[in-house]
N, C-alpha and C positions, 0 to 999 in steps of 0.2 A: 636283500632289502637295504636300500640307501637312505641315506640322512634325510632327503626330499622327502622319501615313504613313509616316513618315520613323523616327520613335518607334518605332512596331510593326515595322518590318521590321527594325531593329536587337536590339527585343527579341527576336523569332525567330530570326533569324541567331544571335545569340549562346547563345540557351538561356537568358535570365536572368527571375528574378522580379523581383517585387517588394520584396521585403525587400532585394534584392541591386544594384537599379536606389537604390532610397532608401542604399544604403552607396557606390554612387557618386559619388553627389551628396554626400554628408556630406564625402569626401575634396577636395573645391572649397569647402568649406563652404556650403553651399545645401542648407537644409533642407526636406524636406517629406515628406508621411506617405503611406503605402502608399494611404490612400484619394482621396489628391489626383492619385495618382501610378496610381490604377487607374480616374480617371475620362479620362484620357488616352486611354487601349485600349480607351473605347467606341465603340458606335456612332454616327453625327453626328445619330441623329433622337433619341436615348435621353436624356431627360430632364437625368439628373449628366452628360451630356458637356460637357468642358472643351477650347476650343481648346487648344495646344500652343505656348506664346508662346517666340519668338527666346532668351531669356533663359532658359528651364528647357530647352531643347535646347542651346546653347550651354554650359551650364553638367555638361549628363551627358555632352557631347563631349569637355569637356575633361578632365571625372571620369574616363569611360572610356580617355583615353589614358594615364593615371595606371593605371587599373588593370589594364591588360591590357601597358603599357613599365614601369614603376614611376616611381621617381624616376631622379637620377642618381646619386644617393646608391648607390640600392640598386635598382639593374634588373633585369628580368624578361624572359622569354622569353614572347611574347604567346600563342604557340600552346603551351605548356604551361600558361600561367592558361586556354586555353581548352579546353584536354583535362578539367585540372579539372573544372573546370566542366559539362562534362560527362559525365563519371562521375557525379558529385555529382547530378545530374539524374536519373539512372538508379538511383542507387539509392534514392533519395528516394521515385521512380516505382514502383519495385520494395514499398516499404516498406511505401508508401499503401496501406491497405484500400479496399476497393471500397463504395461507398454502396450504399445500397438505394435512391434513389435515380434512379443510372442507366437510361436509356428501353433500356440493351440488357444482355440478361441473356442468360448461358450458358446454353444444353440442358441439362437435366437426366440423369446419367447413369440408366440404368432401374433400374441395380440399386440406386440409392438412390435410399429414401423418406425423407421427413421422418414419423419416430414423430407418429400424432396421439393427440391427448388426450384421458383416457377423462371422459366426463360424468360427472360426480358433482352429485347434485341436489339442493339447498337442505334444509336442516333443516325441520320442520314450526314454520312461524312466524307468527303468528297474521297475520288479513288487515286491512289497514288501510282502514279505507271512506274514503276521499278525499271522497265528494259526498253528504250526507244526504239519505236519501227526504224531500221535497218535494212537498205535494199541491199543485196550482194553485189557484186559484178567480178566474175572469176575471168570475166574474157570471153565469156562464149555470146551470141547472139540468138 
C-alpha cells in the first residue's frame, strides 16, 4: 500500500473534496492546487498520475489533525467537524443538478411527453448553385 492509497481511503473515509483537502493543507502552510491534489486519486496507468510523496502526506496529516482537534487555543470535537462535514456533502449532493451527461437515466414516466416541435419550413429563398455547368473536352469527338 502507497502514500496515494493511503490518500484515497482517508479521502473517502472522511467525505472530503478537494477544495477542502487544499484548506487543509493551507492550515500547515503547504500549498498546492486542486489540480495537483486531483492527480493524486488517479489511476497508476493514467497519464497526470502523480506519486504521493512522504511530505504532501505528512503534511495533510498533520493539517487534518488541526482540523478535525483544532488548536489548543480553540478545540474541537472531531466527530462534530465530521458530522459537519457531512451534512454539508448531502446537501451539496442534493443541490447538484443531474448532467445530461450521465450513462444512467431515469424511466420516463408515460404520462409525460416531451412537447415536440412543429416544423416550420424556410422562406422561399432563392438557390445558390455552388458548382457551374462545366462541359469537358478531353480530345475525343
Amino acid at each position: 500500500m502507497n502514500n496515494n492509497d493511503i490518500f484515497k481511503k482517508l479521502r473517502v473515509a472522511l467525505q472530503l473534496r478537494d477544495d477542502q483537502i487544499e484548506d487543509i493543507l493551507k492550515l500547515v502552510d503547504f500549498r498546492m492546487s486542486k489540480g495537483e491534489i486531483g492527480n493524486f486519486f488517479r489511476n497508476a496507468d493514467h497519464p497526470k498520475y502523480v506519486e504521493c510523496g512522504d511530505q504532501v502526506l505528512r503534511n495533510f496529516l498533520n493539517g487534518l489533525v488541526i482540523h478535525l482537534r483544532g488548536t489548543k487555543e480553540n478545540p474541537k470535537n472531531a466527530m462534530d467537524v465530521i458530522k459537519q462535514n457531512q451534512a454539508e456533502v448531502k446537501v451539496k449532493s442534493n443541490l447538484k443538478p443531474k448532467s445530461t451527461s450521465d450513462k444512467t437515466t431515469l424511466p420516463k414516466k408515460e404520462n409525460q411527453s416531451t412537447p415536440k416541435k412543429k416544423f416550420i419550413p424556410k422562406k422561399n429563398t432563392p438557390k445558390v448553385v455552388v458548382v457551374e455547368k462545366v462541359k469537358f473536352k478531353n480530345g475525343k469527338k
